[in-house]
VOTI-152208 format. One record per residue (C-alpha): residue in one letter; x, y, z. Coordinates in steps of 0.001 Angstrom, whole numbers, plus 524288, in hexadecimal, padded with zeros to 5 digits. Layout:
N
AXYZ ...
This chain:
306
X50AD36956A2F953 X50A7768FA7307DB X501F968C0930FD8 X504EB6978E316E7 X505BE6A16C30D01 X4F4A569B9B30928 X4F1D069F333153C X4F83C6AB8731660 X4F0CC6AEC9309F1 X4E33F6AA8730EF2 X4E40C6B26B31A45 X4E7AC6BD7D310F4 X4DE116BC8F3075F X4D1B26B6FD3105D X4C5D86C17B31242 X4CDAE6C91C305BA X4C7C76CC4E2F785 X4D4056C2C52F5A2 X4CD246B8562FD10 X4C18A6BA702F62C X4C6E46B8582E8A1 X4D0106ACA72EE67 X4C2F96A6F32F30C X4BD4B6A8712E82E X4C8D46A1162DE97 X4C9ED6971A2E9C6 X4BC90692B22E9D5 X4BBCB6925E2DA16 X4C873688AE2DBAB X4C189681B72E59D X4B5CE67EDD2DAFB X4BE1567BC82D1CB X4C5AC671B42D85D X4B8F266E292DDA2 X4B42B66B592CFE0 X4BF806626B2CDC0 X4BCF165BA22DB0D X4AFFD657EA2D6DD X4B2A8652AA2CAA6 X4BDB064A002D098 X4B241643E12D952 X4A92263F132CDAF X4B1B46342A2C90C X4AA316270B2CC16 X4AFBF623032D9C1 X4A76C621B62E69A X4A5BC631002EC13 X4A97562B092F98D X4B676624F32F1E5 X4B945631042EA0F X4B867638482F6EB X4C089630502FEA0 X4CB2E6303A2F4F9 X4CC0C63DF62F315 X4CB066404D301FF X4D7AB6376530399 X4E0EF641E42FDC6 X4DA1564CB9300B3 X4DD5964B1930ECF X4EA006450A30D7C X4EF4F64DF030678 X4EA6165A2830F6F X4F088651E531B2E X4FF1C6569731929 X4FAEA6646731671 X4F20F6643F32149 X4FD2F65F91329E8 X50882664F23243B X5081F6726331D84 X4FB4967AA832450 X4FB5767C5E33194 X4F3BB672C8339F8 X4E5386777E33EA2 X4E1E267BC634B06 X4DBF767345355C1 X4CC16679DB350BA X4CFA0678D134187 X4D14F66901344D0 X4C2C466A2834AF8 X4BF416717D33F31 X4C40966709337E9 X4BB2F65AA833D02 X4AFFF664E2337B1 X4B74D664B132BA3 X4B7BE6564332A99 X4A90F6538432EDD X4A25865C763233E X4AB7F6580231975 X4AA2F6495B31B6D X49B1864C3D31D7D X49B2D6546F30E18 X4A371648AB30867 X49AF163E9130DFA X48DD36457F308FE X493FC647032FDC8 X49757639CA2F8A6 X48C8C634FB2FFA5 X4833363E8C2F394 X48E4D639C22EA1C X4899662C1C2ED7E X47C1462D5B2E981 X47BEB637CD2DD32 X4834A63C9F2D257 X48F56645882D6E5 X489DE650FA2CC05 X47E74650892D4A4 X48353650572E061 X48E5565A082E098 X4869B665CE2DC70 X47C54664E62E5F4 X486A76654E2F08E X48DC4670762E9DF X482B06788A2E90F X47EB96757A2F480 X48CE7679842FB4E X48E62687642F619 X47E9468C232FD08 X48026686A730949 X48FC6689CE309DE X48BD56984330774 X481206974A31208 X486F46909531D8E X4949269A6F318D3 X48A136A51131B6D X4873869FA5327CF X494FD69C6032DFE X49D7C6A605327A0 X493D06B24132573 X496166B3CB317CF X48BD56BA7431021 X487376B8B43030F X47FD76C2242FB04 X473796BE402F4C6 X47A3B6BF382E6CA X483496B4C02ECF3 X4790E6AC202F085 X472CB6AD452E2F1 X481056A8022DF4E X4807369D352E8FC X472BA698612E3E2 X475CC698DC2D73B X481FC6925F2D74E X47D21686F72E168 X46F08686332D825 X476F0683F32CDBC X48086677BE2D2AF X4725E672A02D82C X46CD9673F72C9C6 X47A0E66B4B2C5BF X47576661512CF56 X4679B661002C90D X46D3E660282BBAB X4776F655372BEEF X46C4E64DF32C572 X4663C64CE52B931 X46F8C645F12B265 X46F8963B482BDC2 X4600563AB52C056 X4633D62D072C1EC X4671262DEE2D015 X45C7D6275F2D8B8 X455226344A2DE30 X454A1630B22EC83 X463D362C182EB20 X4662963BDB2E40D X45E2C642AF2EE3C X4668763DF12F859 X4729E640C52EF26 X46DC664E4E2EE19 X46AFD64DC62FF3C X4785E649A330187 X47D2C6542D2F798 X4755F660322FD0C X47AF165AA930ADE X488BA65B45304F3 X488BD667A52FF60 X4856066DE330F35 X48EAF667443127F X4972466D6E309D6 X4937867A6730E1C X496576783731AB9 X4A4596726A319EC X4A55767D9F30E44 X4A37E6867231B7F X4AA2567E9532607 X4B53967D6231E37 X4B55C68BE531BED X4B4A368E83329C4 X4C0F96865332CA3 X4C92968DA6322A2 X4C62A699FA32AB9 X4C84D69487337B9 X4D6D8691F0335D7 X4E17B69A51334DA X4E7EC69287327F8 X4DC4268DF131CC0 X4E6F86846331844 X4E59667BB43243C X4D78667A9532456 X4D84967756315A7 X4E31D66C7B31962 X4DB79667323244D X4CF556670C31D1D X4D4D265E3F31384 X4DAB76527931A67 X4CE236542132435 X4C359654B73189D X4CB1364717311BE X4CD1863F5331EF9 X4C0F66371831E4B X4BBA3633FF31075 X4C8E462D5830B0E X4C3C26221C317BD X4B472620623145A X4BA1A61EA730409 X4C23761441307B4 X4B92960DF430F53 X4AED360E9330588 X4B9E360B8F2FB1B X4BD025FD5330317 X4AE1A5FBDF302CE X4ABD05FD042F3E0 X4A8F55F0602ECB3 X4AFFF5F5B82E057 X4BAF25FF3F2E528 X4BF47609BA2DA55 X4CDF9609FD2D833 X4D32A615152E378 X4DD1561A0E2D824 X4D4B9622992D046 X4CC7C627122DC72 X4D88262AB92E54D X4DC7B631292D897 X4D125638F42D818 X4D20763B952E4CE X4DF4E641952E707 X4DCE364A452DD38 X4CFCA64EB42E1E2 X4D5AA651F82EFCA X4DF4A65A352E84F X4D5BC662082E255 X4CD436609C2EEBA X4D5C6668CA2F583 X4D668674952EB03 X4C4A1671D62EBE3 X4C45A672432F940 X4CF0067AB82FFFB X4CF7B6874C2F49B X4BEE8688632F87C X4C3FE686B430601 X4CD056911730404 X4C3666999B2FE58 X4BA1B6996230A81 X4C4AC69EF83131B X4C7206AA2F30953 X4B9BF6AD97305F4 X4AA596A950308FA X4A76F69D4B30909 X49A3B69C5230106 X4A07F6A3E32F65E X4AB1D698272F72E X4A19D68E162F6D5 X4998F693A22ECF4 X4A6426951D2E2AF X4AA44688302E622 X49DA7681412DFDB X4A0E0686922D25E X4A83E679932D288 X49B66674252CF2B X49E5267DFA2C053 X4AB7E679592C055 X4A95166B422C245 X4A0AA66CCA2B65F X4AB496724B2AE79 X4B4D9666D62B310 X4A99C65E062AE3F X4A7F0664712A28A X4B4D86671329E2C X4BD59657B02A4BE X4B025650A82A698 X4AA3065219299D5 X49D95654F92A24E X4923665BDB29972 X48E666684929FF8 X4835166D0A29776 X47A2367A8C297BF X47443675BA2A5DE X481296734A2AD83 X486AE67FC02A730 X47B776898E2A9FB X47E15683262B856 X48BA0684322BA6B X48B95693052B4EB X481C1694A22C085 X48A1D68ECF2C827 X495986968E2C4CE X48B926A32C2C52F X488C96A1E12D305 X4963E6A07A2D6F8 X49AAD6AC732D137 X48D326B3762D702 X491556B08B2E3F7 X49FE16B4E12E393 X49CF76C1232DEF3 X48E116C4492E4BF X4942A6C56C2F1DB 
């Protein structure tokens, strides 16, 4: 299928029960690849070096797409795009920044449940959309519930200096607004432009342009450098999947609401667990798994409470 022919078929299928349902398997994707993404990222390399090197191909290889096969933005999509640029460097930053100072178990579900309440709230706010209060129920379930994941993975690394894990947990809470409000930026570009596909081309080489520059300074600074093989290995194939993360919940906020797109997206957190579980030889146990079902619980309470 072209180019083309995608956009042909989001324009038929956008405001549509098809939509809806497209939305839907789009943002469950999205998790999923999502999962996979952040399991990629826990290998033992500097968060501002693991960024950096996935960053590298995720923009370079969005560049001859961007350039070649979708159609070239118009003169305010290019304004758009500086906005673009600004949150997501700001998120990234934040975010290795919390890596920096606590365990990434820890730190990653306090900015995923963070995401999903305030996405849903400033979505409210922006794009009108409603929620019902069964849907909230959903929302506070599923977000109390990667918080309680937080508090149990915390446990298991009480050995983090408190004042060094309180502004861990800061940065994270900081991140995770942060991702609600790109979550709705980025939603509003997809709907501002006549074809999705060259915001979602855009986005990419402009989201990768300035962390593959601050790793290799910070790589020239290291004492002990890692070997670049294994981490640009990494990285190239996190970009891949990166772009299956990123642009299908993308997708899914043109077709559909946006908090119910955020909200399916953080059953990553379940999936991730699964990954762990099943590749990892993580140990779930009863705690984890009563979480993760609540998880999962809230997801589906929101999809269909509405």
């Amino acid at each position: 299928m072209s180019p083309a022919d995608l956009n042909d078929w989001v324009h038929a299928i956008e405001g549509q029960p098809a939509g809806h349902t497209a939305a839907m398997v789009l943002a469950l994707v999205s998790a999923v690849a999502h999962s996979v993404f952040g399991a990629l990222q826990k290998w033992r390399f500097d968060p501002w070096l693991t960024r950096g090197a996935i960053d590298v191909f995720y923009a370079s290889m969005a560049l001859p797409v961007a350039l070649f096969v979708v159609p070239l933005p118009e003169a305010h999509v290019w304004v758009f795009l500086i906005g673009v640029f600004l949150i997501h460097f700001a998120y990234k930053y934040i975010l290795a920044m919390a890596y920096e100072r606590a365990a990434y178990t820890v730190v990653y579900p306090v900015v995923r449940g963070t995401g999903p309440l305030a996405t849903v709230v400033v979505a409210g706010l922006v794009f009108s959309e409603h929620f019902t209060g069964t849907q909230w129920l959903g929302v506070l379930l599923l977000s109390g519930a990667i918080f309680g994941l937080a508090a149990l993975n915390y446990r298991r690394t009480a050995h983090v200096d408190r004042q060094v894990l309180i502004a861990a947990l800061g940065l994270a809470f900081i991140t995770g607004i942060i991702v609600a409000v790109y979550t709705v930026y980025d939603a509003y570009g997809m709907r501002m432009v006549e074809n999705p596909f060259t915001f979602l081309a855009w986005f990419f080489v402009v989201d990768g342009i300035a962390f593959p520059f601050l790793a290799w300074r910070r790589w020239q600074r290291l004492e002990e450098r890692p070997d670049p093989r294994p981490l640009l290995a990494r990285g190239f194939l996190a970009a891949l999947i990166a772009y299956v993360s990123f642009g299908a919940v993308m997708l899914a906020t043109r077709l559909d609401k946006v908090g119910e797109a955020a909200v399916l997206r953080e059953t990553s957190t379940v999936f991730a667990a699964v990954i762990g579980w099943l590749f990892l030889k993580e140990t779930v146990g009863w705690g984890r798994a009563a979480l993760m079902a609540c998880i999962a619980l809230g997801a589906i309470v929101v999809e269909f409470g509405g």
